[in-house]
C-alpha positions as CSV (number, residue, x, y, z in Angstrom):
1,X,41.1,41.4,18.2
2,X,41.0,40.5,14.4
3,X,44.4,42.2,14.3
4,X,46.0,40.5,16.7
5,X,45.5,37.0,14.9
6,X,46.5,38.2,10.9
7,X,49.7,39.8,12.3
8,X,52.2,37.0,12.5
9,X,53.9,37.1,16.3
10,X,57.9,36.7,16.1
11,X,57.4,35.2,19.8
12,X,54.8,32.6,18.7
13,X,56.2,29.3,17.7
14,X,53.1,27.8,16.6
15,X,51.6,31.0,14.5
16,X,53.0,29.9,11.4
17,X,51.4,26.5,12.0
18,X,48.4,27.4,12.9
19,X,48.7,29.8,9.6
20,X,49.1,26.6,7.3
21,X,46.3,25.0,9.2
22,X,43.4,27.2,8.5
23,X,44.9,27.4,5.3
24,X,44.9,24.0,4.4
25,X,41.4,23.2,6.0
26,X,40.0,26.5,4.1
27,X,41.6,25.2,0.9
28,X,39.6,21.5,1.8
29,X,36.8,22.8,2.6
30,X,36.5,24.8,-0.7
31,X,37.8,21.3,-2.6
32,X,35.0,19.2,-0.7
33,X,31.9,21.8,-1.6
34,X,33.0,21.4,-4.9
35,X,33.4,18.2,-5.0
36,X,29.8,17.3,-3.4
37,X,28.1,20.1,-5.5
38,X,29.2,18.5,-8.7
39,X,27.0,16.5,-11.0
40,X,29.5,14.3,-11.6
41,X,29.0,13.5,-7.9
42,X,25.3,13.8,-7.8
43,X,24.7,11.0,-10.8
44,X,27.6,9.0,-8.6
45,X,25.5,9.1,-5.6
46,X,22.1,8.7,-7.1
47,X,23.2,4.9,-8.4
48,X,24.4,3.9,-5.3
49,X,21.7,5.1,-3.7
50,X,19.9,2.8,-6.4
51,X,21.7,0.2,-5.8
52,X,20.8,-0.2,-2.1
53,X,17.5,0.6,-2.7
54,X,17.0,-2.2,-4.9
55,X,19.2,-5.0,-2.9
56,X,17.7,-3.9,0.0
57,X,14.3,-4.8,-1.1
58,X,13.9,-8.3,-0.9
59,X,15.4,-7.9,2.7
60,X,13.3,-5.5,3.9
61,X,9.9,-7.5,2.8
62,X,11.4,-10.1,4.6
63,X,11.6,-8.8,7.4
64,X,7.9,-6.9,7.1
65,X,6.5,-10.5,6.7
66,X,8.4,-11.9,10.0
67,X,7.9,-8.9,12.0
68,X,3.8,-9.5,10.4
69,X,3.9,-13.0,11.5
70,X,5.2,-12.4,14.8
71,X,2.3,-9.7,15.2
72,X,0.2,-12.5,14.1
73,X,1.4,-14.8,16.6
74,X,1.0,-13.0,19.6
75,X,-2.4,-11.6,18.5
76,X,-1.4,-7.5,18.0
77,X,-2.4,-5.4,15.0
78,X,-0.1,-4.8,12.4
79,X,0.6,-1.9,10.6
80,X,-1.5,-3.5,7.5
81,X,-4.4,-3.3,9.9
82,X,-4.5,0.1,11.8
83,X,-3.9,1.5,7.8
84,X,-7.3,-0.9,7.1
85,X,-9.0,0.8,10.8
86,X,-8.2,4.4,9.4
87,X,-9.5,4.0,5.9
88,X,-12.9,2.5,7.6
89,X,-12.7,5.6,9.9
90,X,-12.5,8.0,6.9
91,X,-15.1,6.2,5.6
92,X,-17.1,6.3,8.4
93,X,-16.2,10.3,9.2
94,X,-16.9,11.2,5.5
95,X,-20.8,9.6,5.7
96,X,-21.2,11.1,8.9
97,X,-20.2,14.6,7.1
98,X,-22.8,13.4,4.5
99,X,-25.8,12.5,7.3
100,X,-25.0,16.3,8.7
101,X,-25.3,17.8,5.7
102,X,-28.1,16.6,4.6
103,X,-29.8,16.9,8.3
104,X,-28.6,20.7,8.3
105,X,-30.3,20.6,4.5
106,X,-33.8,19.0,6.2
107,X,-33.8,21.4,9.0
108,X,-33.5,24.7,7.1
109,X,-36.4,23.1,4.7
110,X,-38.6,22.4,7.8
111,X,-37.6,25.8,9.3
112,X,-39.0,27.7,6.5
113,X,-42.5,25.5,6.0
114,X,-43.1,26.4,10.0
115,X,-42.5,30.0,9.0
116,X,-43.9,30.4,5.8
């Protein structure tokens, strides 16, 4: 079937066109990987990234303080305080771990005076 399309067809009026056109897009697509791939492109990329990053800043913490104050208002946790809630609950999970440890230590020690 392969043969069919690289054989150019005398009785196909649009063959050469659609010839140039994979052509041409091949020949793009080649420019465009280069083009992205390039350092030149990367460093390019990198400071605009930058500078977004940096304008978008003071926008974004306004917006974290109105959405915070809205929170407030209507009496919901925010984000601020589930991330307070989990580090209590790690807290909490790792003296727990501690208490069974050292219950598991008191057990094996009472399991061997009985025995002994």
């Amino acid at each position: 079937m392969s043969d069919k399309r690289d054989t150019m067809n005398i009785f196909d009026p649009t063959g050469m066109m659609k010839g140039m056109r994979d052509a041409s897009m091949q020949q793009w697509s080649k420019m465009m990987t280069d083009f992205v791939m390039s350092d030149a492109y990367a460093s390019a990329n990198a400071e605009m990234l930058n500078a977004w990053l940096t304008t978008s800043t003071p926008f974004r913490k306004a917006m974290e303080t109105a959405v915070n104050q809205s929170l407030a208002a209507m009496n919901l946790a925010s984000r601020d305080d589930y991330m307070r809630l989990a580090d209590r609950l790690t807290n909490i999970e790792m003296r727990l771990d501690d208490l069974d440890a050292k219950l598991d230590g008191w057990m094996r020690q009472q399991g061997s005076q009985h025995q002994g």
